[in-house]
C-alpha positions as CSV (number, residue, x, y, z in Angstrom):
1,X,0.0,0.0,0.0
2,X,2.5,2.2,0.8
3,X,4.5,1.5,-2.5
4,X,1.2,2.3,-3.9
5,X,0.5,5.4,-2.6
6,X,3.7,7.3,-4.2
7,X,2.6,6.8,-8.2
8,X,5.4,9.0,-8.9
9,X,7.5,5.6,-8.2
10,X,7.7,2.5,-10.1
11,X,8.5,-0.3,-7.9
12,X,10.1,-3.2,-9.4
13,X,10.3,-6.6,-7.8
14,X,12.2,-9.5,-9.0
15,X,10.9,-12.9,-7.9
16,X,9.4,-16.3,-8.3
17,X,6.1,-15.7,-7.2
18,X,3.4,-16.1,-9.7
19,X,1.9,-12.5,-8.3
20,X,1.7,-9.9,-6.0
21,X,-0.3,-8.8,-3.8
22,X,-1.7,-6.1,-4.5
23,X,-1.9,-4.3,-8.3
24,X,-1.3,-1.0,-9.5
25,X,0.1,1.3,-12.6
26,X,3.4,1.5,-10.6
27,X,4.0,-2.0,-9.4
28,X,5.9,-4.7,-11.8
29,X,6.4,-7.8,-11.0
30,X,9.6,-9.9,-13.0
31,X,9.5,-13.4,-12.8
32,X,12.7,-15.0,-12.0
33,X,14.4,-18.2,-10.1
34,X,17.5,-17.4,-8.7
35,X,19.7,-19.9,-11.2
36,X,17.9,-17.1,-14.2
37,X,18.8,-14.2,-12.4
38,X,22.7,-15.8,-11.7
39,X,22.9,-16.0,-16.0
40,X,21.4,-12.4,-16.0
41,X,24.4,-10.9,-13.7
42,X,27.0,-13.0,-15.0
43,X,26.2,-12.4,-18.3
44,X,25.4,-8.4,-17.6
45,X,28.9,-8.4,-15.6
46,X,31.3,-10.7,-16.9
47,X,31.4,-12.5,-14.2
48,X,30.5,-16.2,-12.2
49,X,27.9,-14.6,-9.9
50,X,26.8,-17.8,-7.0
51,X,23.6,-16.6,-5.1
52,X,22.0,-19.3,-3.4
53,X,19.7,-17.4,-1.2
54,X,18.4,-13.7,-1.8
55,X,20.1,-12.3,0.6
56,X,23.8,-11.8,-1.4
57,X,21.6,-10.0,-3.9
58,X,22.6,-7.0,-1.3
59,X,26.3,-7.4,-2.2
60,X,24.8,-6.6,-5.9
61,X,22.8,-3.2,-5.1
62,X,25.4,-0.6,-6.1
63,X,26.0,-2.4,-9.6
64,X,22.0,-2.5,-10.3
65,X,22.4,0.2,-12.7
66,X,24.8,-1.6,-14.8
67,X,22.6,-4.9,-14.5
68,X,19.5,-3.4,-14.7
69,X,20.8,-0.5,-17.4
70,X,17.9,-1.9,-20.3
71,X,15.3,-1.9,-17.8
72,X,16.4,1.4,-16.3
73,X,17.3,3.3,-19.5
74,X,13.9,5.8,-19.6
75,X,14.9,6.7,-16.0
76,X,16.9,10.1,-14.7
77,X,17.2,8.0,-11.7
78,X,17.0,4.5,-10.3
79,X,18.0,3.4,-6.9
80,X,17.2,0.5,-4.2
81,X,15.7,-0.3,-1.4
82,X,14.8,-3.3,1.1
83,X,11.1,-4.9,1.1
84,X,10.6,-5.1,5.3
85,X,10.3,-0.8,5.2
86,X,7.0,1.2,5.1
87,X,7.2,4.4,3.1
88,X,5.6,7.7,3.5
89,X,5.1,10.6,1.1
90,X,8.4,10.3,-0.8
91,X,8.0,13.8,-2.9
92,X,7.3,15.5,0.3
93,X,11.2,14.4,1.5
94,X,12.7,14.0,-1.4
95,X,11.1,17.1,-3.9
96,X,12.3,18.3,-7.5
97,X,15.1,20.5,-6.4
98,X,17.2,17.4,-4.8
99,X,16.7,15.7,-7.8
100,X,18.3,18.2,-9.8
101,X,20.9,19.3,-7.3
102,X,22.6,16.1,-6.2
103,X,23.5,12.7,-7.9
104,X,23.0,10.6,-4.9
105,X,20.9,10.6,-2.1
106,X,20.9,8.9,0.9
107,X,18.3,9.0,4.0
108,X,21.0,8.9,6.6
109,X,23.0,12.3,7.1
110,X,26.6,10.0,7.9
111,X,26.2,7.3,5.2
112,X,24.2,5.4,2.7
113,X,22.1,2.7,3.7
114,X,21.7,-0.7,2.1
115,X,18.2,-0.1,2.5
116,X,17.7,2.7,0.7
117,X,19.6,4.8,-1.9
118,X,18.8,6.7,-5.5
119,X,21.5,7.3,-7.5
120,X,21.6,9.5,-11.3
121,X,20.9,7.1,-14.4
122,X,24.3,7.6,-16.0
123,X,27.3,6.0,-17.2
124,X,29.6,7.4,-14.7
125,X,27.4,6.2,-11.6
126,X,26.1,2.6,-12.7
127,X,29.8,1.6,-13.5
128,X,31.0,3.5,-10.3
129,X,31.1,0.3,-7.6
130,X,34.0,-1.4,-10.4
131,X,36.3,1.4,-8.8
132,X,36.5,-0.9,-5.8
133,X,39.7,-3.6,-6.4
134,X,37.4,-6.0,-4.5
135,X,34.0,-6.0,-6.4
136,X,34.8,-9.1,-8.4
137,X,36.0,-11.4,-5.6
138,X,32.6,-10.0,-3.7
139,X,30.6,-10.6,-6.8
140,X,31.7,-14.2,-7.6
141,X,31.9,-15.8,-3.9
142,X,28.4,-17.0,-2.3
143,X,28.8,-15.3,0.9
144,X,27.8,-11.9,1.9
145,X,30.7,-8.9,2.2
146,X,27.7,-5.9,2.9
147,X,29.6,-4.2,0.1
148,X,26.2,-2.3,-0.1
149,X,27.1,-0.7,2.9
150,X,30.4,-1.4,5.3
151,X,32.6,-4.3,3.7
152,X,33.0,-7.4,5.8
153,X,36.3,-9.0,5.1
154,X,35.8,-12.5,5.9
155,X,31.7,-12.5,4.4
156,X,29.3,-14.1,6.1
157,X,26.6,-17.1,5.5
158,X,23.3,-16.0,3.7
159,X,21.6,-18.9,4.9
160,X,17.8,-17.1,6.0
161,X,18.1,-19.6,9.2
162,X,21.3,-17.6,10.3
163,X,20.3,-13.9,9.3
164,X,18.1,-13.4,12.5
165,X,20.9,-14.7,15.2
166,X,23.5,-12.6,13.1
167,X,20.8,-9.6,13.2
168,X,20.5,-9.7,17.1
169,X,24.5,-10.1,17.5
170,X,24.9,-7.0,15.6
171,X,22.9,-4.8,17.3
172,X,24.4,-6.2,20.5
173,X,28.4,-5.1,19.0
174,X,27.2,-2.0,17.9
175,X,25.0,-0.8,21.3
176,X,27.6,-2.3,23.0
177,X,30.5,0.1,21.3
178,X,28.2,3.1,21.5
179,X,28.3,2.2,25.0
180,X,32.2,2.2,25.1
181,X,31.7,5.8,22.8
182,X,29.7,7.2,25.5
183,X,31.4,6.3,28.5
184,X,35.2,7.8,25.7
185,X,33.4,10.8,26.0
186,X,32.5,11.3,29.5
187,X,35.6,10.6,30.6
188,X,37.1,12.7,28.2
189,X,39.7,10.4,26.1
190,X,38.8,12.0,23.1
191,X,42.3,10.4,20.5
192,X,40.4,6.8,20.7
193,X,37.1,8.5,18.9
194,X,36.6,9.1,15.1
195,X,38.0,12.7,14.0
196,X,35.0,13.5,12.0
197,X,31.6,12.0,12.2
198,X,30.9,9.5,9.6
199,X,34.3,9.3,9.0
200,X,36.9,7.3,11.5
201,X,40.1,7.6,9.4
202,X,41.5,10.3,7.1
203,X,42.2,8.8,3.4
204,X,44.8,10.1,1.4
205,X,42.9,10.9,-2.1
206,X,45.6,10.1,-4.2
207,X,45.6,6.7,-3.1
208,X,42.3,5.6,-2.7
209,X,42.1,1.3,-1.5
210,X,37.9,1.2,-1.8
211,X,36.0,-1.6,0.1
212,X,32.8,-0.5,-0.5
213,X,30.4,1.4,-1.5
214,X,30.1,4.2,1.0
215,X,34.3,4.8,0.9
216,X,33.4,4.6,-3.1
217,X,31.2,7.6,-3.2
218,X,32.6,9.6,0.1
219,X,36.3,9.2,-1.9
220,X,34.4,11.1,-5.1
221,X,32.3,13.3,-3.8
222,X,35.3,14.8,-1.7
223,X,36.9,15.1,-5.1
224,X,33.8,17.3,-6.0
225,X,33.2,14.8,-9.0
226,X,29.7,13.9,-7.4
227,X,27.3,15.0,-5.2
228,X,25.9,13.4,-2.2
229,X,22.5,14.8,-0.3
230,X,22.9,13.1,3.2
231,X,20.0,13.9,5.6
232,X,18.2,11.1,8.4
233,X,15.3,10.8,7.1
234,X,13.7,7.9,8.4
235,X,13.3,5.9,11.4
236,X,13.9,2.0,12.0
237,X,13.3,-0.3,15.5
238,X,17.0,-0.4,16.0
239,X,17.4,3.3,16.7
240,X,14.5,3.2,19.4
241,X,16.5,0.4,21.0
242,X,19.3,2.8,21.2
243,X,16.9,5.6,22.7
244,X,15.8,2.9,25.5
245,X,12.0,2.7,23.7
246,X,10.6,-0.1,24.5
247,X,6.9,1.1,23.3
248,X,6.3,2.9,20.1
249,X,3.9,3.4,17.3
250,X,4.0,3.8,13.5
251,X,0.7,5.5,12.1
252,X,0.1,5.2,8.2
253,X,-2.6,7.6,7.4
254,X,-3.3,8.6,3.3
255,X,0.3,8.4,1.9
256,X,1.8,9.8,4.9
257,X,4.3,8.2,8.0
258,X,4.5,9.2,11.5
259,X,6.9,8.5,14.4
260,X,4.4,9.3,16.9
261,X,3.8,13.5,15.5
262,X,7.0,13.4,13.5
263,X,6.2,12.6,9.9
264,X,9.0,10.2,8.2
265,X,10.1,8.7,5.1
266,X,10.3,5.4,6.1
267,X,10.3,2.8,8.4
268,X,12.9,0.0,9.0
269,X,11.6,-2.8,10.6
270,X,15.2,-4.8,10.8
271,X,13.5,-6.6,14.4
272,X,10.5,-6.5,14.7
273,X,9.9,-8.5,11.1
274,X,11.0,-11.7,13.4
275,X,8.7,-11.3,16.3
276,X,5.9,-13.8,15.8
277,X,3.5,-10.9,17.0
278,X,4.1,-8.5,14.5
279,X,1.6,-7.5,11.8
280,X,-0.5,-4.4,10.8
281,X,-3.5,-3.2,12.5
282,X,-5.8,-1.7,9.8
283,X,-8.0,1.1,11.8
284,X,-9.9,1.1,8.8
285,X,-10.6,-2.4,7.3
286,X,-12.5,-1.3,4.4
287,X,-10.9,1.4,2.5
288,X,-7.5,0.5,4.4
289,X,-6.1,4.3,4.1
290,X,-4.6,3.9,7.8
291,X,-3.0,1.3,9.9
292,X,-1.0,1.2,13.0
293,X,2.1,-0.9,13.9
294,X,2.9,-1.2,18.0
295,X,5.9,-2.1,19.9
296,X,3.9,-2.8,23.2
């Protein structure tokens, strides 16, 4: 519904599902197995791509232009996103002027998400991810390296029986160091903490060694050969974890998002998805133009 309620959007979903769920002008469904959409990127990228399970296909999401590029090509943009997120009125964030101002945008005002990211439909950008020296060992192994977001040297299993214990131990590392961030700061040992938010290390440009994405298109937009619109824009269950919430609601009322009075984006729902418990509330069953998702 909420893919349906921005028509400016055309959402395009790759699976082996006979149909979806709902239809409208700016839905499109591709059927695909996962051996057919292997040939597709190897053939797209010169490559031996090995995805046994979906969730690799995140390893894939910066070079989507390049595989995509026939599907894409009546596009000024194109971009990606994940399917457990709830969107609000995208124009109202994200309005003409950004479009023409920036060549990426991201909804996070320190990096770009793997959940969400729209890029400018040319050459220079869809072929950007090959300046990483690692993209082809990334491409071509079946484990994960997040090269969508922050690389991951040794990969890790994409099995969907592992992703929800490997889910819960990273939120546990990363609460954990902004616990160990915190307590740097009180105490004032200030040389252990990154020098500039977003950004823990200081790169010297004439010698760029890119992992992933995110050092990819921070290393060219500080050469002032792109530009990057970086703003938090949305909201997710991980960051109310982090604010000690333990009860919250999400209102969807006629295209539009709220974080209790504070309209949003989108919501991330990287938790919650694997409570048995979740599930939408419709407050209006029969024209379903509002629902409301608890934490309680």
């Amino acid at each position: 519904m909420s893919c349906i309620a921005n028509p400016s959007v055309h959402w395009h979903f790759f699976s082996n599902n006979t149909g979806l769920p709902l239809s409208a002008n700016n839905l499109f469904l591709h059927r695909s197995t996962l051996e057919e959409l292997n040939d597709h990127i190897s053939k797209q990228l010169g490559i031996k791509a090995k995805i046994t399970h979906p969730y690799k296909l995140c390893d894939f999401k910066p070079a989507f232009g390049h595989i995509f590029r026939d599907l894409l090509k009546d596009y000024d943009f194109w971009g990606y996103t994940d399917i457990d997120l709830i969107y609000g009125n995208i124009n109202h964030f994200l309005p003409p002027s950004v479009f023409a101002d920036y060549n990426v945008i991201s909804p996070h005002s320190d990096f770009i998400p793997g959940h969400f990211c729209l890029m400018k439909n040319e050459s220079s950008l869809n072929f950007i991810y090959q300046t990483s020296e690692h993209f082809k060992e990334v491409f071509e192994s079946e484990r994960c390296f997040c090269f969508d977001e922050k690389f991951l040297t040794k990969g890790m299993l994409t099995n969907p029986e592992y992703l929800p214990k490997l889910m819960q131990k990273k939120i546990s590392r990363h609460l954990f160091s902004k616990k160990i961030i915190n307590h740097l700061k009180v105490t004032g040992i200030k040389n252990l903490l990154p020098t500039k938010k977003g950004n823990s290390s200081k790169r010297d440009p004439s010698s760029p060694n890119l992992k992933d994405f995110n050092e990819i298109v921070r290393f060219y937009s500080q050469r002032k050969e792109i530009k990057v619109y970086y703003d938090t824009l949305y909201r997710d269950d991980i960051m109310k974890i982090e604010a000690g919430t333990n009860q919250w609601e999400i209102v969807w009322h006629k295209g539009a998002l709220y974080d209790d009075t504070e309209e949003i984006l989108y919501f991330h729902f990287q938790l919650s998805k694997y409570k048995n418990s979740f599930g939408i509330n419709w407050s209006d069953k029969k024209e379903k133009r509002r629902f409301v998702l608890k934490n309680f």
